[in-house]
Backbone as JSON Lines, residues from 0, in Angstrom:
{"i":0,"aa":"X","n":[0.85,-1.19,0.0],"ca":[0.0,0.0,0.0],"c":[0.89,1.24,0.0]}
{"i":1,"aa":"X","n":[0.55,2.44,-0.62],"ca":[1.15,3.48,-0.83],"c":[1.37,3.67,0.63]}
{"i":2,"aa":"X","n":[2.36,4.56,0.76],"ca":[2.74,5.31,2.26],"c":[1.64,6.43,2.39]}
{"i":3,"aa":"X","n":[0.9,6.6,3.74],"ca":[0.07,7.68,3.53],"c":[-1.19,7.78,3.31]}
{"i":4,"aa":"X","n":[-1.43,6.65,2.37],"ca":[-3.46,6.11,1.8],"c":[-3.7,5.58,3.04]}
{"i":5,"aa":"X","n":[-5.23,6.03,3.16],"ca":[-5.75,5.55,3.95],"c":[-7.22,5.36,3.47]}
{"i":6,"aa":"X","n":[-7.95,3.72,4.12],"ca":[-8.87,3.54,3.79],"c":[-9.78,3.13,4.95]}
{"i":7,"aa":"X","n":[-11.01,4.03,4.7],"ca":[-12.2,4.05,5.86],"c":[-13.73,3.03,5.6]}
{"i":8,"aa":"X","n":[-13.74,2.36,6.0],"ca":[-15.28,1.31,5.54],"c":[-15.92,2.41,5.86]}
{"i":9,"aa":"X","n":[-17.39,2.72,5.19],"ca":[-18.57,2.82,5.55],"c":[-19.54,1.87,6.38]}
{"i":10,"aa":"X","n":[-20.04,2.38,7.32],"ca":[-20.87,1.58,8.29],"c":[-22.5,2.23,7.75]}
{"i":11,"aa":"X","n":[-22.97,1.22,7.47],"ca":[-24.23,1.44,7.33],"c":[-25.27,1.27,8.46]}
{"i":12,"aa":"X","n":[-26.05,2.47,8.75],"ca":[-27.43,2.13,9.81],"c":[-28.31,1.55,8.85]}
{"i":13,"aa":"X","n":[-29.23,0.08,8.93],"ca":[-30.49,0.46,8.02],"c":[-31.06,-0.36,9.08]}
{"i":14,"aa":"X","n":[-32.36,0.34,8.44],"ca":[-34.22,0.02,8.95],"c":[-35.02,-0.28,8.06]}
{"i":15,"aa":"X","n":[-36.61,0.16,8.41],"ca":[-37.2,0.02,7.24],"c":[-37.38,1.15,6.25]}
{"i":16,"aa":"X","n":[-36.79,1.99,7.01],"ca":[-37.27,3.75,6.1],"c":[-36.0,3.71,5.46]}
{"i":17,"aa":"X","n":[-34.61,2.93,5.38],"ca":[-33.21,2.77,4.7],"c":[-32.11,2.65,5.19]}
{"i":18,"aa":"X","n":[-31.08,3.88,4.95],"ca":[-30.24,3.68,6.06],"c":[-29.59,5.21,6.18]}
{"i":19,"aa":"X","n":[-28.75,5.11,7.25],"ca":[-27.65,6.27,7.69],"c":[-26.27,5.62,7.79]}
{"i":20,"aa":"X","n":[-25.51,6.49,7.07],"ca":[-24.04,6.77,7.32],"c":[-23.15,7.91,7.29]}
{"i":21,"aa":"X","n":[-22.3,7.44,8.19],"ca":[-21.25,9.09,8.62],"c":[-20.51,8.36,7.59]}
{"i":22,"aa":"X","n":[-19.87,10.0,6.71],"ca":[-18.52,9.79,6.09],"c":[-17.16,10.68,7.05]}
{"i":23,"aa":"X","n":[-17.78,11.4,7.11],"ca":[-16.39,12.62,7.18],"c":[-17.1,12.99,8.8]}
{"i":24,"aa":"X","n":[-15.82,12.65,9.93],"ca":[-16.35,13.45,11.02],"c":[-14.96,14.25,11.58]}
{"i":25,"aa":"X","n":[-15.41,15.37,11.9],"ca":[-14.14,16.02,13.11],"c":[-12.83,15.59,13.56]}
{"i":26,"aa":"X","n":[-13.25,14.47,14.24],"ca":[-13.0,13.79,15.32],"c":[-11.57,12.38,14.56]}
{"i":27,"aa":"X","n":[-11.75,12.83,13.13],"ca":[-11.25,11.85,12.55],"c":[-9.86,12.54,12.12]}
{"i":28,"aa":"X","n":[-9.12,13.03,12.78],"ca":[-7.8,13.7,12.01],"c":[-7.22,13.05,11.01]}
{"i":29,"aa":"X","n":[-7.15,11.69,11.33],"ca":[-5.95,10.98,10.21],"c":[-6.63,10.65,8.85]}
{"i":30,"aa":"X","n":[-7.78,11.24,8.58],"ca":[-8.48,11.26,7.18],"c":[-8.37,12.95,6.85]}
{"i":31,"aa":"X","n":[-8.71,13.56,7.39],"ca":[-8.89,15.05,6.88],"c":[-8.57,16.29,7.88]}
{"i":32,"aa":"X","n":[-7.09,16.3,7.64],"ca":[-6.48,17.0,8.39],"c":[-6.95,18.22,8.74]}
{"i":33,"aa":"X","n":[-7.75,19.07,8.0],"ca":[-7.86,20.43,7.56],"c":[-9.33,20.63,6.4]}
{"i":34,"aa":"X","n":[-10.33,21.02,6.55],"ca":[-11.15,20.97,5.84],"c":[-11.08,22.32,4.8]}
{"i":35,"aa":"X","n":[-10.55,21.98,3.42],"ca":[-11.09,23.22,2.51],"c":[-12.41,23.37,1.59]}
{"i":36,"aa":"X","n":[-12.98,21.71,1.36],"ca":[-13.66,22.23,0.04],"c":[-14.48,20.92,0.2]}
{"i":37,"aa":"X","n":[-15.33,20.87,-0.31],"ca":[-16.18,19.15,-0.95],"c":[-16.99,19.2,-1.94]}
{"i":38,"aa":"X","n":[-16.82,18.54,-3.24],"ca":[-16.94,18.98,-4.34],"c":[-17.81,17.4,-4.78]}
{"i":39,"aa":"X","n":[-18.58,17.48,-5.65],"ca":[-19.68,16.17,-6.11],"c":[-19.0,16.17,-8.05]}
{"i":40,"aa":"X","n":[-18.82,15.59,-8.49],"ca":[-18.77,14.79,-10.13],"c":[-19.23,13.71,-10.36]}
{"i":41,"aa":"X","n":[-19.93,14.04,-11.57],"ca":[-20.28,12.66,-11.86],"c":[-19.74,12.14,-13.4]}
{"i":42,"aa":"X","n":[-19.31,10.84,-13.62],"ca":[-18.61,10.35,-14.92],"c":[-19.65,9.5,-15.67]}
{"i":43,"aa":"X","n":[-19.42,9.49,-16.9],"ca":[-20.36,8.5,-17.67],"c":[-19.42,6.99,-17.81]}
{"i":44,"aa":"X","n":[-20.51,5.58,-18.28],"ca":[-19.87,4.49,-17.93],"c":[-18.2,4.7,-19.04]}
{"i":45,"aa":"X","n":[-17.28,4.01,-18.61],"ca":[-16.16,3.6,-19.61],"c":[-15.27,5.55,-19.4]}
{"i":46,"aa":"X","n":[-15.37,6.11,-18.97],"ca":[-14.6,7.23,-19.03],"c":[-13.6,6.88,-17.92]}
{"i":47,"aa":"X","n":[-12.18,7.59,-18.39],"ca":[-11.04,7.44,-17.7],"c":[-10.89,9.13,-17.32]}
{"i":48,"aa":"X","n":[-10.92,9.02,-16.05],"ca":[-10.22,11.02,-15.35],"c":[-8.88,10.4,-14.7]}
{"i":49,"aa":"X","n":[-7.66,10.79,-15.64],"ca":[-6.47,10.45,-14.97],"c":[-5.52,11.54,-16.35]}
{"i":50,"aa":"X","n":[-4.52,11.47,-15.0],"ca":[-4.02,11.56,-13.77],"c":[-4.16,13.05,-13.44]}
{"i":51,"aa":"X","n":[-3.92,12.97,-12.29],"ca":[-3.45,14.53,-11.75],"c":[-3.26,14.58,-10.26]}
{"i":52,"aa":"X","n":[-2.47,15.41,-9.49],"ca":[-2.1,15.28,-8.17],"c":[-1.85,16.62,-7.97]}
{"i":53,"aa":"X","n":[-1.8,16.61,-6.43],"ca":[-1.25,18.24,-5.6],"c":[-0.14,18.2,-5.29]}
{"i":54,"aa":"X","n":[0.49,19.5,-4.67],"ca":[1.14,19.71,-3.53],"c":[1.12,20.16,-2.67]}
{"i":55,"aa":"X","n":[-0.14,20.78,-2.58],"ca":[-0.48,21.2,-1.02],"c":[-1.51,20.36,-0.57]}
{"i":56,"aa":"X","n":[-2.51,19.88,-1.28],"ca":[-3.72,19.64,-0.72],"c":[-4.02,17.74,-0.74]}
{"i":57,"aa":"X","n":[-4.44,17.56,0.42],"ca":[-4.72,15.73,0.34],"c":[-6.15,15.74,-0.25]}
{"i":58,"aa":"X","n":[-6.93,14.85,-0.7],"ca":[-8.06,14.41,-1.44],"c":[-8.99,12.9,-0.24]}
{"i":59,"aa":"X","n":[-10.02,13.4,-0.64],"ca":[-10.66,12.27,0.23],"c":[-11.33,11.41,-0.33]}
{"i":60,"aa":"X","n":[-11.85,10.34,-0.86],"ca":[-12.78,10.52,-2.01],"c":[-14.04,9.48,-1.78]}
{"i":61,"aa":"X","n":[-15.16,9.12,-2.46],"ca":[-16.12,8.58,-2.01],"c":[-17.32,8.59,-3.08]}
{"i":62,"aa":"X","n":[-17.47,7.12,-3.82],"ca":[-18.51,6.84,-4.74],"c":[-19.71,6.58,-4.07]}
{"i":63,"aa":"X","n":[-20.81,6.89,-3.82],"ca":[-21.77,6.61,-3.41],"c":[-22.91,5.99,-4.63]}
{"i":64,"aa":"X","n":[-22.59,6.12,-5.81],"ca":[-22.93,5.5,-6.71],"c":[-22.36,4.71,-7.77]}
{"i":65,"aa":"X","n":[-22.74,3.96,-8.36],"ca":[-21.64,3.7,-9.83],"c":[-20.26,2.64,-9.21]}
{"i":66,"aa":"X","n":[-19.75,2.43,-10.02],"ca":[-18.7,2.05,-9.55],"c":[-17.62,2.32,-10.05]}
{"i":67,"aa":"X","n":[-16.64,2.67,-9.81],"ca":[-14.72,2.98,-10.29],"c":[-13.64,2.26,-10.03]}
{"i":68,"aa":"X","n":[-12.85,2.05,-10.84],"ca":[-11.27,1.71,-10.64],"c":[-10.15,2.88,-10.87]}
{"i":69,"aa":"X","n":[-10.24,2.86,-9.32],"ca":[-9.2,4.01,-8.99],"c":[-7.52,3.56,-8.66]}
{"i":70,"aa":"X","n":[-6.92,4.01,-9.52],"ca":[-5.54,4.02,-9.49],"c":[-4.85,5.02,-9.1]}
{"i":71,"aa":"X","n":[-3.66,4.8,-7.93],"ca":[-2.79,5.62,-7.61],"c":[-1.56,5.47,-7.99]}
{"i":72,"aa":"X","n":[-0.56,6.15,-8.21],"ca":[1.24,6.25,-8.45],"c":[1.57,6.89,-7.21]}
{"i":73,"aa":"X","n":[2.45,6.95,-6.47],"ca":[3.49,7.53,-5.88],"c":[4.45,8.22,-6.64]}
{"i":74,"aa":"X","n":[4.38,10.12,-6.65],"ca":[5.44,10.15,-7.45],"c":[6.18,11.59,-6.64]}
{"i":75,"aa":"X","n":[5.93,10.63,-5.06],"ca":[6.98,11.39,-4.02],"c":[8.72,10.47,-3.43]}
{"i":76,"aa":"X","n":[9.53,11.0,-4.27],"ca":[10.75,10.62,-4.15],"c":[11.34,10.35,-2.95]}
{"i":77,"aa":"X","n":[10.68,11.33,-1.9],"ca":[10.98,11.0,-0.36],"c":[10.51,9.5,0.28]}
{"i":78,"aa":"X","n":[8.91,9.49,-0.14],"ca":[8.48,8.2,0.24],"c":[9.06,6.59,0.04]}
{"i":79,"aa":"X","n":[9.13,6.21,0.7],"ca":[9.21,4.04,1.25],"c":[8.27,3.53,-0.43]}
{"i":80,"aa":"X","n":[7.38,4.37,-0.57],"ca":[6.87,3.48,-2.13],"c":[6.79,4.43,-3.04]}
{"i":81,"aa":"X","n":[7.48,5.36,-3.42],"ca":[8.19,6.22,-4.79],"c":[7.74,5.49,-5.88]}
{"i":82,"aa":"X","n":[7.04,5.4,-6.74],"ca":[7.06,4.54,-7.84],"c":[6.12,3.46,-7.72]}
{"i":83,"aa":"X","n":[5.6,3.37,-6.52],"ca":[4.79,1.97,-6.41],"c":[3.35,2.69,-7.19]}
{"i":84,"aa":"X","n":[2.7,1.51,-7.34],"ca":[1.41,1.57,-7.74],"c":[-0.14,0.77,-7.18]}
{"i":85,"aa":"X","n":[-1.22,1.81,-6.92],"ca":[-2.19,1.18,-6.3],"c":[-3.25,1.06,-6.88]}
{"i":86,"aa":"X","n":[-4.29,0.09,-6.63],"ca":[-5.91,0.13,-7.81],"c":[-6.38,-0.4,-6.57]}
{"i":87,"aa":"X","n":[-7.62,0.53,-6.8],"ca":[-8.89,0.27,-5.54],"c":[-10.65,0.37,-6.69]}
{"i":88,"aa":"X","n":[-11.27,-0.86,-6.17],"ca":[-12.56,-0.42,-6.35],"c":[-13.41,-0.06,-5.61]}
{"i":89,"aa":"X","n":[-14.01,0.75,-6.12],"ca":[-14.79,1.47,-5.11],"c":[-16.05,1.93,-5.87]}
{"i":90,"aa":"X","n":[-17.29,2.0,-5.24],"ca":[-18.83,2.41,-5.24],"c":[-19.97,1.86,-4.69]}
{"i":91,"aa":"X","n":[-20.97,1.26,-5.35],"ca":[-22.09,0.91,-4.58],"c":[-21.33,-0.85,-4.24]}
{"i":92,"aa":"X","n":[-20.69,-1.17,-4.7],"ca":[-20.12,-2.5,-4.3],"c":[-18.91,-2.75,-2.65]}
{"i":93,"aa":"X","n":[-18.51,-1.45,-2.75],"ca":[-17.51,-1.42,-1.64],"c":[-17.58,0.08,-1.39]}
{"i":94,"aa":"X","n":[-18.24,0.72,-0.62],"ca":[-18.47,1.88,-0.01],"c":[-17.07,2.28,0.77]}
{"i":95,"aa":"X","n":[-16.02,2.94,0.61],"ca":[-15.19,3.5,1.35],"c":[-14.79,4.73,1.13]}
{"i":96,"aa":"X","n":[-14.23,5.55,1.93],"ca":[-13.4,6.46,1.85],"c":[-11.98,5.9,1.68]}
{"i":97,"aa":"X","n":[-11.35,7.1,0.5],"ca":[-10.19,6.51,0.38],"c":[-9.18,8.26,0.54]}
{"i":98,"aa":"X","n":[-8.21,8.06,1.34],"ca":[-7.47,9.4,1.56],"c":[-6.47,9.06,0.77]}
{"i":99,"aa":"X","n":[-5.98,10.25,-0.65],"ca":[-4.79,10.0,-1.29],"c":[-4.0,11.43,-0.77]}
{"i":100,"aa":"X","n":[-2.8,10.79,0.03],"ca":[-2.26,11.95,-0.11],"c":[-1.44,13.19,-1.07]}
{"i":101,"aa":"X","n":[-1.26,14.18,-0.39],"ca":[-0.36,14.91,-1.64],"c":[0.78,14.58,-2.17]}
{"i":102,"aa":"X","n":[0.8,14.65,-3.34],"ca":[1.97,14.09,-4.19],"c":[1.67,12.58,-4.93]}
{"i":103,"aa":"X","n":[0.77,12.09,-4.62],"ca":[-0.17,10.32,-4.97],"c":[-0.65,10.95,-6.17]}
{"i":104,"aa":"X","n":[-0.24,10.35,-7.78],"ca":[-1.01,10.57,-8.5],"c":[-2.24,10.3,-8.5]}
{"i":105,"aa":"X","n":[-3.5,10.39,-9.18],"ca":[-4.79,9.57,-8.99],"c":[-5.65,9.86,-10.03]}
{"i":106,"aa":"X","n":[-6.23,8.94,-10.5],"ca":[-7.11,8.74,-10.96],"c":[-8.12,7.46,-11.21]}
{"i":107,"aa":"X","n":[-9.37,8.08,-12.23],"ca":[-10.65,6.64,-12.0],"c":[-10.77,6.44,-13.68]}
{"i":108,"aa":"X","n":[-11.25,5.07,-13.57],"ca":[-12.21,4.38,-14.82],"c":[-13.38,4.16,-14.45]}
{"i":109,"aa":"X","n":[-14.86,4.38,-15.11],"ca":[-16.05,4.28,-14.46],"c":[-16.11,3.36,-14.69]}
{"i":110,"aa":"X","n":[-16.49,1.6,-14.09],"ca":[-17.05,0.9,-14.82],"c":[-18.3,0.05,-14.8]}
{"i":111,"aa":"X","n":[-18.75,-0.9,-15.33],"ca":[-20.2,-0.96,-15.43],"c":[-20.97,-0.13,-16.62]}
{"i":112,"aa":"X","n":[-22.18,0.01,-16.04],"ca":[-23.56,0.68,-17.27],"c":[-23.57,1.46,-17.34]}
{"i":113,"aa":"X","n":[-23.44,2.01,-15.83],"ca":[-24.0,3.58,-15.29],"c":[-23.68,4.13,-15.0]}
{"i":114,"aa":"X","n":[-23.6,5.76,-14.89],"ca":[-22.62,6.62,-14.5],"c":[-22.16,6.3,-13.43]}
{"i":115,"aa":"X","n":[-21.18,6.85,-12.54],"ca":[-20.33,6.83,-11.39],"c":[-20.32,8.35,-10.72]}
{"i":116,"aa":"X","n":[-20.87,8.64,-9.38],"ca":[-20.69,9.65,-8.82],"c":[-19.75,9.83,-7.7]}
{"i":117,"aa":"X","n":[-18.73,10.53,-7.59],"ca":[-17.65,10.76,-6.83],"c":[-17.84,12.47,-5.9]}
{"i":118,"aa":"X","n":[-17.9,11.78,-5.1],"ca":[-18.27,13.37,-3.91],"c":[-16.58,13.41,-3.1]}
{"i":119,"aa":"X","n":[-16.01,14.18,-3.18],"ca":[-14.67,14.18,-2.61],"c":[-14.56,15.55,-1.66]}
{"i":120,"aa":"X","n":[-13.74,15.48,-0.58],"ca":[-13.1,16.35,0.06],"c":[-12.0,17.14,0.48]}
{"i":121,"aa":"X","n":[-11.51,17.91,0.32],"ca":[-9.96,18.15,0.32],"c":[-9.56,18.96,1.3]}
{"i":122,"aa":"X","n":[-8.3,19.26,1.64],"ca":[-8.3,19.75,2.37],"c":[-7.22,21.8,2.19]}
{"i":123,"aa":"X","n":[-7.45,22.02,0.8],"ca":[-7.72,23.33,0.52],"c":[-8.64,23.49,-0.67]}
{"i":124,"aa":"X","n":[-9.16,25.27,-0.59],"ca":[-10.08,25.67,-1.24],"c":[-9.36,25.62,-3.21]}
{"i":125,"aa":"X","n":[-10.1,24.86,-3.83],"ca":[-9.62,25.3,-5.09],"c":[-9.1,26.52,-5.75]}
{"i":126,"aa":"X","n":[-8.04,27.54,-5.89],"ca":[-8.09,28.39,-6.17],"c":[-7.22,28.26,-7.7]}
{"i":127,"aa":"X","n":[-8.4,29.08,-8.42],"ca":[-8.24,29.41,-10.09],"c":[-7.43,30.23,-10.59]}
{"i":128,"aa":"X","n":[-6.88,30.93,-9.82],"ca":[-5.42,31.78,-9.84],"c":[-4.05,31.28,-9.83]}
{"i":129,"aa":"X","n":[-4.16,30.43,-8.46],"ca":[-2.96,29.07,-8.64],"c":[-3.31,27.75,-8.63]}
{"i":130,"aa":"X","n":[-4.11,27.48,-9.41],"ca":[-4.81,25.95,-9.21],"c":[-3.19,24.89,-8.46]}
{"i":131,"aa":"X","n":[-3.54,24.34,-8.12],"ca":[-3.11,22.97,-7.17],"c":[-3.32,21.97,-7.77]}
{"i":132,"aa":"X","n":[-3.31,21.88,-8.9],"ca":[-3.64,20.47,-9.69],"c":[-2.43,20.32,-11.08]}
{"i":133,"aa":"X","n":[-1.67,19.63,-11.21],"ca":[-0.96,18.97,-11.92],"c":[-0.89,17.82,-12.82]}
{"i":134,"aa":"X","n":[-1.0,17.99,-13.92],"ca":[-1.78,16.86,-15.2],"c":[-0.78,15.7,-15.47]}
{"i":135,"aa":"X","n":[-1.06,14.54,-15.58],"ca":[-0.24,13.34,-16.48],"c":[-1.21,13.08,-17.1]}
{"i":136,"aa":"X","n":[-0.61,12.59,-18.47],"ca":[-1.96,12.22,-19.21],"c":[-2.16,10.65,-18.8]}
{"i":137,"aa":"X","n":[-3.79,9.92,-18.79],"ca":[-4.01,8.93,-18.75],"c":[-3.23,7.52,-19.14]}
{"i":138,"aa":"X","n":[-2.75,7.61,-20.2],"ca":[-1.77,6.72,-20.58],"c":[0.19,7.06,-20.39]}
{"i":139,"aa":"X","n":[0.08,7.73,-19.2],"ca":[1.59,8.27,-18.78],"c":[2.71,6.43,-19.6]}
{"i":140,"aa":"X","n":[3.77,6.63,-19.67],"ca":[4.39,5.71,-19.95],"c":[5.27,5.47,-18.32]}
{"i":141,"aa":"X","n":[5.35,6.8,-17.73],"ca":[6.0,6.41,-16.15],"c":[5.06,5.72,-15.62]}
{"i":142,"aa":"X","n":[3.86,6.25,-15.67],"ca":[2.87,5.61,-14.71],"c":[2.81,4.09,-15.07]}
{"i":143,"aa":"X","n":[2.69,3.93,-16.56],"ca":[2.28,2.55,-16.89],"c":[1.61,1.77,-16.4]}
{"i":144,"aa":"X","n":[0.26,2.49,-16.62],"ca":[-1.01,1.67,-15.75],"c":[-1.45,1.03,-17.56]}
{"i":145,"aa":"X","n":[-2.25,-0.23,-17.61],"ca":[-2.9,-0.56,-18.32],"c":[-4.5,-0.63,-18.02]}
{"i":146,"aa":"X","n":[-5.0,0.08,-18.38],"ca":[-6.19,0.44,-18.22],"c":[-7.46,-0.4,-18.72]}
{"i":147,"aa":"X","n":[-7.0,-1.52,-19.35],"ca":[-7.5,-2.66,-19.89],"c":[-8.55,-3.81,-19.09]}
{"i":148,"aa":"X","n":[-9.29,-4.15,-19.14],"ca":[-10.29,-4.82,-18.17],"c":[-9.78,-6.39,-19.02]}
{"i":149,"aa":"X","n":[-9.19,-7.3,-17.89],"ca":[-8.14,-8.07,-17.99],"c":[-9.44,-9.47,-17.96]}
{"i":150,"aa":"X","n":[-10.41,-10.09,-17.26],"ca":[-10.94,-10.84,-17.09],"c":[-12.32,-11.0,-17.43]}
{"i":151,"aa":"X","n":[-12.44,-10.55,-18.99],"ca":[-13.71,-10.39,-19.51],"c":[-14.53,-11.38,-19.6]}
């Protein structure tokens, strides 16, 4: 596992009226150090949003619909996994929060039928003056992710 990711189950309350769950609380430092922003997207099936990473700001992230294959790089030279690489699924199949920290490349593939909705949190305000976001394109040759659905 990357140095730094961290992953939170969702606990579901249900009844007969549905259910309740906490994502994001206070009380939880080692997910969200610092609250700046929480932002909702949604992807259509088969679309790839990759790559891009910070340097100031960590990312929280959380499908509540749809489902994704989310891939991370390490492309902090300081870190124990520099270079390593991570894939998580995540949505209505495995409900988690996943914390990528700064400097973790990241990105998703939607997959399935149906769109995929990603509600994320970060922990600064987006600003359009100095955006905080840094591009690799999807098919990086460092990254060398194959993006290919292997067990059809």
């Amino acid at each position: 596992m990357i140095e730094g990711v961290k992953i939170k189950p969702i606990q579901r309350h249900c009844d007969d009226r549905g259910f309740f769950a906490e994502l994001v609380r206070d009380d939880e430092p080692e997910l969200l150090t610092k609250f700046g922003q929480a932002s909702w997207s949604m992807s259509y099936p088969g679309v790839i949003k990759a790559f891009h990473y910070h340097e100031k700001q960590d990312d929280l992230w959380f499908f509540p619909s749809g489902h994704a294959q989310v891939v991370l790089f390490d492309l902090r030279k300081e870190a124990s996994s520099y270079g390593m690489t991570d894939v998580y699924y995540m949505g209505e199949s495995n409900q988690c929060l996943l914390l990528i920290p700064k400097g973790v490349a990241h990105g998703y593939r939607v997959l399935g039928e149906v769109p995929a909705t990603i509600i994320y949190f970060t922990t600064e305000s987006y600003d359009a003056e100095k955006p905080d976001e840094f591009r690799i394109p999807w098919n990086s040759e460092e990254i060398g992710f194959d993006w290919e659905t292997r067990f059809k």
